[in-house]
C-alpha angles and dihedrals in degrees: 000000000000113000123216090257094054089054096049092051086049082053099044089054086050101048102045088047094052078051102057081032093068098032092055087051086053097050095043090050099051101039095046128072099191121103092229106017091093094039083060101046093055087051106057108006098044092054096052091050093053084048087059095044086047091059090046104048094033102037101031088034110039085227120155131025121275098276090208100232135028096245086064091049096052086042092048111039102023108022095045095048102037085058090045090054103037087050089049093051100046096038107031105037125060124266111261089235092060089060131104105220118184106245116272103193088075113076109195091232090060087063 
């Protein structure tokens, strides 16, 4: 049986790689100008940093229950978030277009 500790630290995985889930999305959106440039990079470089953050918090830390099988743990603590944060990202925050950004090309110490 799973105790209260071991859920918390399941929601705790979760929560932190929907975060860098949505963050990385941000950040890809807006830094790239290809149409599927940023589309390519969620895909394949988002999942291998919340691998990374699912060894560290569940193997340093001791955080999350045994899933039983590897296929639980990939659903549970990358696909999920990475589908939390890349639907936050594309629902809840504004398009990059919609933004007004101060213009990058003029260094102050150009003026």
């Amino acid at each position: 049986m799973v105790s209260v500790v071991d859920a918390v630290g399941l929601l705790a995985i979760v929560f932190v790689n929907a975060a860098v889930a949505a963050l990385m999305t941000r950040f890809f959106r807006v830094q790239l100008v290809t149409r599927w440039g940023s589309a390519v990079f969620v895909l394949f470089l988002v999942p291998l940093v919340q691998l990374v953050v699912v060894f560290v918090l569940s193997g340093l830390f001791a955080l999350g229950p045994d899933l039983g099988s590897g296929g639980a743990v990939v659903g549970a603590t990358i696909l999920l978030p990475l589908t939390l944060g890349v639907a936050f990202d594309f629902f809840w925050m504004p398009a990059p277009e919609e933004l007004d950004l101060p213009d990058r090309g003029r260094d102050r110490r150009s003026l």
